[in-house]
MIGU-484041 format. One record per residue: x negated, y, z negated of N, C-alpha, C, CB in turn; residue in three letters. Coordinates in steps of 0.001 Angstrom, whole numbers, plus 524288, in hexadecimal, padded with zeros to 5 digits. Atoms other than C-alpha are relative to their C-alpha. Glycine has a CB too. Example, Ala and Ser with C-alpha at 12.3 -4.5 7.8 and 13.67 -1.06 7.14 Angstrom:
// MIGU-484041
7FC867FB5A800007CFF47EE6C7E1887FC7C804B080000803E08001B7FB22Ala 803347FB5A8003C7CA9A7FBDC7E41C80302804427FD267FE62801CE80587Ser 
***
This chain:
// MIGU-484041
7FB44802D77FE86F31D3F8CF72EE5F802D67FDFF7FB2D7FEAC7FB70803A8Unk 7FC8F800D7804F3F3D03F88402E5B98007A7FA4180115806138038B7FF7FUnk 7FF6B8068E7FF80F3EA3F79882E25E803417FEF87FA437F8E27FC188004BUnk 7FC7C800AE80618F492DF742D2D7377FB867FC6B7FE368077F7FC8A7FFD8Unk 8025E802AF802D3F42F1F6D342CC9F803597FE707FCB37FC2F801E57FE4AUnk 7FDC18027680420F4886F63ED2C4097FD3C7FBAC7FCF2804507FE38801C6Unk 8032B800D68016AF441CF5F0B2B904803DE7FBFF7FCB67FC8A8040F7FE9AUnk 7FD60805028022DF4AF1F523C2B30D7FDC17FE087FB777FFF67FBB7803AAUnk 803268020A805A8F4969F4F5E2A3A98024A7FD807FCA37FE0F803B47FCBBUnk 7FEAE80493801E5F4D1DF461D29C1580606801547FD367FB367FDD67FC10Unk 7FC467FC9F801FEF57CDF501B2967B802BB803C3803167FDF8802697FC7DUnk 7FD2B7FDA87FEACF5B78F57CD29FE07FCB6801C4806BE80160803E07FB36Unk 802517FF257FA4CF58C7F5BAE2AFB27FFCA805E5801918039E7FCEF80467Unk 8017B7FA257FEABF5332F6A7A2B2527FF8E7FF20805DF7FA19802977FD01Unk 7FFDE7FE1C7FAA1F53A7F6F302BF797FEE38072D8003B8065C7FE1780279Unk 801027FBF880008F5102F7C002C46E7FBA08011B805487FE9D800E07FAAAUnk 804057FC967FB22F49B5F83E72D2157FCE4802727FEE3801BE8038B8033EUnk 804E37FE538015FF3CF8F86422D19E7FC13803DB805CE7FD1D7F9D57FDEBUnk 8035F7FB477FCC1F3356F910B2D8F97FB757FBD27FF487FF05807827FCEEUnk 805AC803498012BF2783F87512DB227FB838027E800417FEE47FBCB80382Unk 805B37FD7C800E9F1D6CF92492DD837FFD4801F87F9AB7FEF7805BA80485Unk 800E07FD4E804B9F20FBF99132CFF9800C77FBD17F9BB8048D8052980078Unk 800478037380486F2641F8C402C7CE805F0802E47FD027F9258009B7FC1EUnk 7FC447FE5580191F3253F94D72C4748047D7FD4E8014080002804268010DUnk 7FA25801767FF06F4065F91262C36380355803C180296802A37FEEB7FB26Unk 7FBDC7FD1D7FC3FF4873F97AB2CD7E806AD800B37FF567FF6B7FD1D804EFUnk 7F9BB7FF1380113F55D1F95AA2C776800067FCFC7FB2F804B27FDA8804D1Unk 7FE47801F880613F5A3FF91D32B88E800647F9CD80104806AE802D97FD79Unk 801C68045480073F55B4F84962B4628072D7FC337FE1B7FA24800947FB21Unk 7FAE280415803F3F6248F79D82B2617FE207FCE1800EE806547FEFA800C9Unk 800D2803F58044CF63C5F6F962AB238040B7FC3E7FFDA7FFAB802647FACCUnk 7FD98802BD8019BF6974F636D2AA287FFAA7FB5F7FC6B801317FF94802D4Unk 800B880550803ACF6B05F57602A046800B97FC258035E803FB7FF1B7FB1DUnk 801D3804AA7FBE0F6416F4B7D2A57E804117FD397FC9D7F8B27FD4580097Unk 7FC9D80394800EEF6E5EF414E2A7867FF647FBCD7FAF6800247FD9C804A4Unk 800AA804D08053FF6FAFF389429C6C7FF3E7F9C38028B806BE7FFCB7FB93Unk 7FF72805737FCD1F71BBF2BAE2A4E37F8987FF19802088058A80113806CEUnk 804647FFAC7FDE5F6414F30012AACF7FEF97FC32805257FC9C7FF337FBDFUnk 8003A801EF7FA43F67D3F2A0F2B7357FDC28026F8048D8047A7FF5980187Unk 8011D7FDA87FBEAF6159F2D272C3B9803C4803B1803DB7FE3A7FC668022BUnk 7FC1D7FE197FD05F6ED3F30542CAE48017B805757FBE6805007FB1780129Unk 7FF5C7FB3E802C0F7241F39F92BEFA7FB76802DD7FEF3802647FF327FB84Unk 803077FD207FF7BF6553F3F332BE7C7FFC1804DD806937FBF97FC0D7FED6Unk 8003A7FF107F7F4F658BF40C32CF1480532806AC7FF278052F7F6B7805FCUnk 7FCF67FB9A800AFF72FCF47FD2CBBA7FF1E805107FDE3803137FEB77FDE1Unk 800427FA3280179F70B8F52F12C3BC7FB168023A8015C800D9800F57FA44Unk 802D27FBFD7FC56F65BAF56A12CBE4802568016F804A97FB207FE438018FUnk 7FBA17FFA17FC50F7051F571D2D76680305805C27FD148042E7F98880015Unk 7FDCB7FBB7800E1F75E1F5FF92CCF17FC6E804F77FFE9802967FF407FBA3Unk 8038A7FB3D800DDF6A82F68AE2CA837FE2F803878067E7F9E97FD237FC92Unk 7FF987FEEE7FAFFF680CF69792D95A80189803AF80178801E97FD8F80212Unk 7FBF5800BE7FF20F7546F6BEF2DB9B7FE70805C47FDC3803A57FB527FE67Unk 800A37FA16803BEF7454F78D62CFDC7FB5A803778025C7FE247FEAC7F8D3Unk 803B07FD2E7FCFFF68AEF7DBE2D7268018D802148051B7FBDA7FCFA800BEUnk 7FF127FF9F7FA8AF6DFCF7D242E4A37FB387FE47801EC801988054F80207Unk 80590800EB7FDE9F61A9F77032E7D8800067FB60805487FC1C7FD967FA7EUnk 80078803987FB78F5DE7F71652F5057F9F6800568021180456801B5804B7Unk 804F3800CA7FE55F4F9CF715C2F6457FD357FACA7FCB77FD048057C7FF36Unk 804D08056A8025BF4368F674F2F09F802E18002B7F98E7F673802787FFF1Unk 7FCC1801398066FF46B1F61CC2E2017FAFE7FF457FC9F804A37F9437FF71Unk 80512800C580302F3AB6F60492D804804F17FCBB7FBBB7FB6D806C77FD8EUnk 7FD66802F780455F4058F550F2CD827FB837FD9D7FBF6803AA7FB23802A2Unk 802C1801198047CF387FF54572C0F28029D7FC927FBDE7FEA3804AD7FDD8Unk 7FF358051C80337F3B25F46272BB1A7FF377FD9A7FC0F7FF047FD8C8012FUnk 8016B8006C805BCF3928F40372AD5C7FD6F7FAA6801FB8054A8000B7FAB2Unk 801118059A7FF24F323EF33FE2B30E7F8E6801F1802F7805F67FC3580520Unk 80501800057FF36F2473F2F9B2B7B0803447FDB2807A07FB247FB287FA97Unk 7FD22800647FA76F26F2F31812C8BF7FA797FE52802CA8036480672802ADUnk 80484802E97FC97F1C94F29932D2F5804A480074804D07FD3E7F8817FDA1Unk 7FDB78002F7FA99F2121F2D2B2E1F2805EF8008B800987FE8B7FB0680266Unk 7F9FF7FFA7800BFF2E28F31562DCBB803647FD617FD47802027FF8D80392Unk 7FD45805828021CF31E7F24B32D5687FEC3802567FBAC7FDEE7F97380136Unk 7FF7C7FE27805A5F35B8F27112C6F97FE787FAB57FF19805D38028D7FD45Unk 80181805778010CF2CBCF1CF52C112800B67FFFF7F81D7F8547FEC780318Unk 800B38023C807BCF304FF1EBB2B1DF807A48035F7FF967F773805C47F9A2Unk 7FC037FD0D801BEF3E0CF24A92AAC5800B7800257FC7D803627FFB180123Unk 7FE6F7FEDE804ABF3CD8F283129D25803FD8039A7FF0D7FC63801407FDB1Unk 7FD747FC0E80038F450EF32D329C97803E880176801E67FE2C8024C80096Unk 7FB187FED77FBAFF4E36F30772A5FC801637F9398018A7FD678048F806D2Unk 7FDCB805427FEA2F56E7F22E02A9B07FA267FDF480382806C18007880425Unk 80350802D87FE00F4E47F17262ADF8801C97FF638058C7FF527FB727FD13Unk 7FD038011B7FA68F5732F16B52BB567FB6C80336803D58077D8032A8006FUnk 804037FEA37FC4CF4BEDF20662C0ED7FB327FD76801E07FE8A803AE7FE98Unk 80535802D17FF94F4052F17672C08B8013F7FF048060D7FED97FA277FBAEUnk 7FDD8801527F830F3E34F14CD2CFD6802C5803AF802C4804917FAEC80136Unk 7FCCC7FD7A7FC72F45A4F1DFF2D49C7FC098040E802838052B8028B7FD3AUnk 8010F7FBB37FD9AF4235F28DF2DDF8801C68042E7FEFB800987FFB5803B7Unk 7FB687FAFB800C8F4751F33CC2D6DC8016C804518025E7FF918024F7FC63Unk 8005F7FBD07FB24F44B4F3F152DF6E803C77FD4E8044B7F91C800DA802A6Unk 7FD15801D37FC13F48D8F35F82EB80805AD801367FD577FE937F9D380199Unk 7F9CD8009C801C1F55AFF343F2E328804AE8030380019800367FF567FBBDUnk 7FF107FAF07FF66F582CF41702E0238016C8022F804567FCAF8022D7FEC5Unk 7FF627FEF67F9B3F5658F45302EE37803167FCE0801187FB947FF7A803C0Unk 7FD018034E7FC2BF5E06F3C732F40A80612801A57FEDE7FECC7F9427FF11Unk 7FC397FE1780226F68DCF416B2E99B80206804CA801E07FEFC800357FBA5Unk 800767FB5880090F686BF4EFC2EC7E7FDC28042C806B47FBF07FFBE7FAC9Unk 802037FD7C7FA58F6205F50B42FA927FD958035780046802E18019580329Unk 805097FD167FF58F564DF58502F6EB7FA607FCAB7FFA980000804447FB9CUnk 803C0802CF80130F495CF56402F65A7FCCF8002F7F9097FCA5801A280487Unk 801B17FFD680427F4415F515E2E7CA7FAFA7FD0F7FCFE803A77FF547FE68Unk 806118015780197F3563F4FCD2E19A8022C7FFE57FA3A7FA408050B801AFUnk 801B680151804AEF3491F49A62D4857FABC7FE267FC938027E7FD727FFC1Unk 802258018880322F2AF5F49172CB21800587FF2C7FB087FDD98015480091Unk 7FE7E8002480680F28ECF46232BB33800D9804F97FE9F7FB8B7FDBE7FBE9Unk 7FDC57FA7E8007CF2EABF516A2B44A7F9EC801487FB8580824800817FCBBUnk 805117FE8680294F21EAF523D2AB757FAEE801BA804FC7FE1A7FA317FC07Unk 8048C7FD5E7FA5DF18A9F54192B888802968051B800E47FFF87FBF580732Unk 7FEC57FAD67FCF7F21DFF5D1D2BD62800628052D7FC8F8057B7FF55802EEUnk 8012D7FB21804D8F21E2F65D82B10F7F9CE801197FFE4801F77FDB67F901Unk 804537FF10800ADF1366F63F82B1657FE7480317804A87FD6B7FBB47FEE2Unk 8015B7FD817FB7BF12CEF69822BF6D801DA803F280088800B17FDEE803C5Unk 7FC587FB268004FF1C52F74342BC927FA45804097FCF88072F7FEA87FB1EUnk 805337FC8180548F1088F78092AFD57F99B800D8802EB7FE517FA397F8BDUnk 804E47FD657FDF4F0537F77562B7DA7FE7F80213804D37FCCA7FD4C7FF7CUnk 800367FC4F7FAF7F0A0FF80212C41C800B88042A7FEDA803417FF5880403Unk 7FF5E7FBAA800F8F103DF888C2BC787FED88037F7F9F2804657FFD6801A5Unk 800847FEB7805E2F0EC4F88322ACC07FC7D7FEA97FF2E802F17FE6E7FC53Unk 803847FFF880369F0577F84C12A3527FBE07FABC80283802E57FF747F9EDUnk 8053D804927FF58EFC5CF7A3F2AA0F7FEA8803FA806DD802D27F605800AFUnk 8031E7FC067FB46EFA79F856A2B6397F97D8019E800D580265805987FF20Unk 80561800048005CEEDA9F84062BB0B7FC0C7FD8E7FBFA7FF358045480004Unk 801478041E8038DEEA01F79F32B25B7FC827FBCA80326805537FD7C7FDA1Unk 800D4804777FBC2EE121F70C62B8947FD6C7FC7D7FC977FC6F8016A80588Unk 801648044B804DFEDDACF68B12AB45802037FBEC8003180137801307FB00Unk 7FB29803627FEDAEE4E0F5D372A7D280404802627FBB97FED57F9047FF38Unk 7FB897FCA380315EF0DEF63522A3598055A7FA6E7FEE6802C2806A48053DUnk 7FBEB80347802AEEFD2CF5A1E29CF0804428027A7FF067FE8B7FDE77FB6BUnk 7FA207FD2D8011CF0B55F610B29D6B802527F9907FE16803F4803CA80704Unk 7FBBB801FD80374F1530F5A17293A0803EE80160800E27FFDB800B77FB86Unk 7FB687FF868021AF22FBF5B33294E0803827FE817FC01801787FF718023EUnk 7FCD5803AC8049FF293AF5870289AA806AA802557FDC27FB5C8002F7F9D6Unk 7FB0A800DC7FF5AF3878F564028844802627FACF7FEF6800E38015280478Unk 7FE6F804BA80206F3F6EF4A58288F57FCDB7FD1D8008D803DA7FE0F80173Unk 80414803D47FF7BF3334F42E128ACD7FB65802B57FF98800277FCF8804CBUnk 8054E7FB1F7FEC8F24CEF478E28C747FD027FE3A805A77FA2C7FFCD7FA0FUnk 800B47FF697F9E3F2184F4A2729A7B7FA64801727FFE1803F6804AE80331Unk 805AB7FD8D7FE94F1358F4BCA29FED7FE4480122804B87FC3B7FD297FE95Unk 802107FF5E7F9FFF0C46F51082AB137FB51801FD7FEC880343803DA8043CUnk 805AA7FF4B7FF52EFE19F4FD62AC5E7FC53801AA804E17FE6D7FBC07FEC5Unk 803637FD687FD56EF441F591C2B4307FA277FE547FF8E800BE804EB7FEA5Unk 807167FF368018FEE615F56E42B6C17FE8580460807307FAE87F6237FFAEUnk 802257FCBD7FC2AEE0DDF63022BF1E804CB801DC802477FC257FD60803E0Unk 7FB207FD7F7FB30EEE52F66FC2C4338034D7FBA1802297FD0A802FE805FAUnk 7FEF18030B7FE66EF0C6F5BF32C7BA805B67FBCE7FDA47FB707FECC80041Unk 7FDA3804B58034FEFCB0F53F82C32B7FEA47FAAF7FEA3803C07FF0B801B0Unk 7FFEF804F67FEC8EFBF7F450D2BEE2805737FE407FDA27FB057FD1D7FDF5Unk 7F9D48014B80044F0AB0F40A32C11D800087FB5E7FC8D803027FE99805F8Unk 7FC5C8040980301F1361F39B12B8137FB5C7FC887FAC6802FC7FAAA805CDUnk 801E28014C80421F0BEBF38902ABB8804A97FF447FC677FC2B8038A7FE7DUnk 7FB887FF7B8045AF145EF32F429F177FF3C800917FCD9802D37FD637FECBUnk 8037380097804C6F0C8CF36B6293A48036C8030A7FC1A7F9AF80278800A8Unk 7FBBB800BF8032DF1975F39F028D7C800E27F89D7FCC480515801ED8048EUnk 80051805248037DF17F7F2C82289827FD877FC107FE6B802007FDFF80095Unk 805A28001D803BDF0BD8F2BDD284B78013D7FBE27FA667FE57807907FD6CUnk 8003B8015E805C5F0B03F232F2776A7FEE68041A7FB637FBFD7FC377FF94Unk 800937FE27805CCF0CADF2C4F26AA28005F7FE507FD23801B9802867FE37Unk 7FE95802A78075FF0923F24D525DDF804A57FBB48008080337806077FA9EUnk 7FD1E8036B7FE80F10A7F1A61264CC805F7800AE800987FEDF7FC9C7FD32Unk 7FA337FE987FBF6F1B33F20C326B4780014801CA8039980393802E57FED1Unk 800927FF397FA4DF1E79F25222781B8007D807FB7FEA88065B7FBD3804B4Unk 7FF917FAB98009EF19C0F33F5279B9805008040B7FF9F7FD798014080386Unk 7FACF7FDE07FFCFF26AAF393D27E17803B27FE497FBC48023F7FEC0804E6Unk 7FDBD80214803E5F2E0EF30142752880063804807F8CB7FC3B7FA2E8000CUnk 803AE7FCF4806D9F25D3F38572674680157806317FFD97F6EF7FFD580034Unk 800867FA5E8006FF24FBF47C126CF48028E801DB803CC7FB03802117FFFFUnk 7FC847FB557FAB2F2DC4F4C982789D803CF803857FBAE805B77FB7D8062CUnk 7FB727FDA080034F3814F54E0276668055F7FE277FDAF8008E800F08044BUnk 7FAB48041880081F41F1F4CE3276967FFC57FCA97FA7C800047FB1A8057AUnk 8005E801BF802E8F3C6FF451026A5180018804187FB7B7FCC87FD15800FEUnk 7FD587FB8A80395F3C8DF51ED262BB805D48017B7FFBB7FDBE804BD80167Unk 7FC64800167FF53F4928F5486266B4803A47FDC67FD4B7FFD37FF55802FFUnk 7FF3C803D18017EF4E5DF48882626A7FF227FF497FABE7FE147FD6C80291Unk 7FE5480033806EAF4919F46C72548B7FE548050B7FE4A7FC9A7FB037FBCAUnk 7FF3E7FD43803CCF49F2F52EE252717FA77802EF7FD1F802F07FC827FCCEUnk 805A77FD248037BF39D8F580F24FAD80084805528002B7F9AD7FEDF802A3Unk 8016D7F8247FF53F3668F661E24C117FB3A7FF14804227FCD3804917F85BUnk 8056E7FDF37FCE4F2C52F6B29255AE7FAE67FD047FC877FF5A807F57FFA9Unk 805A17FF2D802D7F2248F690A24BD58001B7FA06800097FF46803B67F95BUnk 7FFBB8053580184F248EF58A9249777FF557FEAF807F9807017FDEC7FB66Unk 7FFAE801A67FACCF267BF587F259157FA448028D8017F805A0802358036FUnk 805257FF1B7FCDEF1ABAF5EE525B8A7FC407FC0E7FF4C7FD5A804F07FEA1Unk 80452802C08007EF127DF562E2549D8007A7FB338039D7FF1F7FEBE7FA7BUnk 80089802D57F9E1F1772F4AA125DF47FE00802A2803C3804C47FE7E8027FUnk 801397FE9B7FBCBF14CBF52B42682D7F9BB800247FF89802E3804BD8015EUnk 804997FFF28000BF0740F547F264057FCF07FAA28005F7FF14802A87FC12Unk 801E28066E8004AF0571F45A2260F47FF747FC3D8063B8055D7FC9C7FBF0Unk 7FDFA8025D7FB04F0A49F43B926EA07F8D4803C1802C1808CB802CB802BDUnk 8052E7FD5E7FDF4EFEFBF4EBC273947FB577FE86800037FF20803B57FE2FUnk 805708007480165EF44DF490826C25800127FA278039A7FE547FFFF7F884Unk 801AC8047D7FC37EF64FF3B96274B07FEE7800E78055D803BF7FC3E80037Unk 7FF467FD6E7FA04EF83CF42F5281787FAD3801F28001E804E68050A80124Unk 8051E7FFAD800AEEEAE1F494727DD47FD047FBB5801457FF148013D7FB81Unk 802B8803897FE46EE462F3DFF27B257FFAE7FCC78058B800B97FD907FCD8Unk 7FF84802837FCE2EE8ADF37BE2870F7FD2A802A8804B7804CF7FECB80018Unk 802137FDB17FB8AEE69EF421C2909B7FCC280542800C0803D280065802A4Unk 802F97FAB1800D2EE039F4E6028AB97FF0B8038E8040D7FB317FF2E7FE2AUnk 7FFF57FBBA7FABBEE589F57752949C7FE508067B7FC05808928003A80407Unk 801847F7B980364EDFD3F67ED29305805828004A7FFBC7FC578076580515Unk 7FA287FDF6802A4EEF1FF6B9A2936D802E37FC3D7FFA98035780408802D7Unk 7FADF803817FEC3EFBA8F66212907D8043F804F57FDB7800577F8CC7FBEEUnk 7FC457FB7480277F077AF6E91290A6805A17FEB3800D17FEFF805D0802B2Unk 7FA5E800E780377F15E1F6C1828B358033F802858022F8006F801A47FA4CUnk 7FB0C7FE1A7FB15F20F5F6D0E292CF8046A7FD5D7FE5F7FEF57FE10806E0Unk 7FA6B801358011BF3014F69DA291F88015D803847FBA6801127FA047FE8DUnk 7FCD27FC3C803B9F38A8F6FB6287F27FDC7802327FC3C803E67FDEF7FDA3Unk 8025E7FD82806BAF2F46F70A527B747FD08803828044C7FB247FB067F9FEUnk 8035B7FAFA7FC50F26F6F78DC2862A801BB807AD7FEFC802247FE42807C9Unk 7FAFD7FBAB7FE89F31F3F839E2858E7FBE18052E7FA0380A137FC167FD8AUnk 8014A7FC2A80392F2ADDF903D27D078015C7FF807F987802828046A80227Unk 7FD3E7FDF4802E6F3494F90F627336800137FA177FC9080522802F9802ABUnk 80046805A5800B0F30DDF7EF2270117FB5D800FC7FF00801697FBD380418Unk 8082A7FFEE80057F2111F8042273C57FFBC803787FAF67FB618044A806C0Unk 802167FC9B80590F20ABF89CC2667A800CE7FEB97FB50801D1804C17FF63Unk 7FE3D801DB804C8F2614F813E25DCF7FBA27FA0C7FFA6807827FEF48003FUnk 80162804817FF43F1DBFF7490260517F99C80106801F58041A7FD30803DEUnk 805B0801C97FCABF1103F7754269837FA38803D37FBAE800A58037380903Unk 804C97FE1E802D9F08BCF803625DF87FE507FBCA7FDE680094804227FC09Unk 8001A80559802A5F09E3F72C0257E67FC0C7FA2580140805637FE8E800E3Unk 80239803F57FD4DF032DF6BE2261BB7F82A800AB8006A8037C8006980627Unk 807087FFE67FE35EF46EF68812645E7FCC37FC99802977FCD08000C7FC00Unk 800FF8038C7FC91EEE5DF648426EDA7F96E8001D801D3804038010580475Unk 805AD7FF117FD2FEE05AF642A2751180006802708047E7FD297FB678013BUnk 7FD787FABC7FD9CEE6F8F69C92810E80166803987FFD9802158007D8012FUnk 7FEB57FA977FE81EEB0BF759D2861F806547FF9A7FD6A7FF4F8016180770Unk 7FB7A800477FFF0EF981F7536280C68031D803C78019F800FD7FEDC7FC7BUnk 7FD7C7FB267FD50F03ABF7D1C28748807167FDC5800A57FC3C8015D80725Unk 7FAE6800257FDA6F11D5F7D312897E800678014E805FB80345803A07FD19Unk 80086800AC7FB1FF17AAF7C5C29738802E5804B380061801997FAF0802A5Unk 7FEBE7FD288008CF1A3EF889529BAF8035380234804BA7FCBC801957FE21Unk 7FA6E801917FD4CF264BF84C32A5B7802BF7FD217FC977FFB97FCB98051FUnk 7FD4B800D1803F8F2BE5F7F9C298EE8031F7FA4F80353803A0805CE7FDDDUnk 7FD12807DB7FD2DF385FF752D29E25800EA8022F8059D808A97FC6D7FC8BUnk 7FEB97FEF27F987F3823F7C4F2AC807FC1D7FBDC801877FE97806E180306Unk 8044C802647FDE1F2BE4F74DA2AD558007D7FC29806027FE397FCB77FB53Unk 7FEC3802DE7FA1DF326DF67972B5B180236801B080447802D27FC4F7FFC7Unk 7FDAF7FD067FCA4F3AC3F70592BD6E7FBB28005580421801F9805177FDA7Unk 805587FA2D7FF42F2EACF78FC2C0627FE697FAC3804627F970802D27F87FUnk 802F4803417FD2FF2676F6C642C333803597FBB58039F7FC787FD797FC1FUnk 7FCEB804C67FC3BF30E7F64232CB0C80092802EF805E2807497FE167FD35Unk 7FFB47FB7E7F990F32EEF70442D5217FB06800ED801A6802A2806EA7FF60Unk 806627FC9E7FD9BF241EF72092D6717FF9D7F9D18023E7F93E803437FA10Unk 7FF87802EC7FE26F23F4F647C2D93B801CD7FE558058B801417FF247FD63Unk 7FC628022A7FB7EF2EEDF62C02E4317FEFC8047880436806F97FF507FE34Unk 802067FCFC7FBE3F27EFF6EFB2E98D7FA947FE8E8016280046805687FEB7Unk 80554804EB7FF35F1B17F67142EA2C800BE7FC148038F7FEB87FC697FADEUnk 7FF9D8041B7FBFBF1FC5F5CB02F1C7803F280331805AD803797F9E67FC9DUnk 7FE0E7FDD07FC87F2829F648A2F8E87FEBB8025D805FA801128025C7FDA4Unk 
***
């Protein structure tokens, strides 16, 4: 069955129809730039628009940048503080007159990687990373998810994990691969210590083939290391497998 997925990031809102037995994209992925205001009502909107560009009238999968309990957005780094409390899904729906399942957009990338990519048949404890404008996590033990982990903001050498090695902090000042990796590694070796999962595998944009070859020979881990190998379809992937789950 087909279910839209959208995947909401701190930079910009992917959308796109998904095949939930195969994990494929059924029609060319768009893209929009997350509102600057980061209001709930301009967020609500340009999923009205993405909708809208789909022609879509069935279930909604919404992959969120926040930590979600029974639907309630209980954190908002990444996105305006106006969501805390809210019902975002309800919101959405109510906007739009479909039906819409939200979860964190780091679970739902992690559920996208171990139905269809690189944590498949994995029944270890496995650790997917997204990393982008923040660093996203989703933790497995046996298959199992455990929702809304933030170990994006973990303490590094007395800074906030995400703060030291995402994406976005390369970006920004500007590191070669090689100076950004070593954060990234500094960031690994606490994530280790903490939780010494067998895999962990790397997802969001540095994921992308043509990124993972410049940065991940660099790395060293006691885990299994791996790139994610739904690259940035990942939340899509995992927001439609989602809203076909509850569905």
């Amino acid at each position: 069955m087909e279910f839209l997925g959208i995947d909401i990031g701190g930079s910009g809102i992917k959308a796109a129809p998904v095949d939930t037995e195969s994990g494929r994209l059924t029609a060319d992925r768009a893209r929009v730039p997350t509102p600057e205001s980061g209001r709930p009502d301009a967020i609500i909107h340009v999923i009205g628009e993405l909708v809208h560009h789909f022609d879509w009238t069935g279930p909604i999968g919404c992959a969120f940048p926040a930590r979600i309990k029974e639907g309630i957005v209980q954190t908002a780094t990444n996105v305006g503080g106006a969501f805390i409390g809210l019902d975002f899904g309800a919101a959405v729906s109510d906007a739009i007159g479909l039906p819409v399942s939200t979860l964190n957009d780091a679970d739902a990338a992690g559920l996208a990687e171990m139905t269809f990519g690189a944590g498949r048949e994995r029944r270890d404890l496995v650790l997917m990373l997204t990393i982008g404008t923040g660093i996203g996590t989703a933790l497995f033990v046996n298959g199992t998810l455990v929702p809304n982990t933030e170990l994006g903001h973990v303490d590094v050498g007395g800074k906030v994990g995400e703060d030291y090695a995402s994406d976005r902090v390369r970006e920004t000042r500007d590191l070669s691969w090689k100076k950004w990796a070593k954060r990234l590694q500094n960031y690994l070796d606490r994530i280790e210590f903490l939780l010494s999962p067998d895999l962990i595998i790397l997802g969001g944009g540095v994921s992308r083939p043509d990124r993972a070859g410049e940065f991940m020979p660099l790395l060293k881990t006691e885990a299994e290391l791996v790139p994610a190998q739904l690259a940035n379809h990942a939340g899509i992937v995992g927001a439609a497998l989602y809203a076909a789950r509850r569905a």
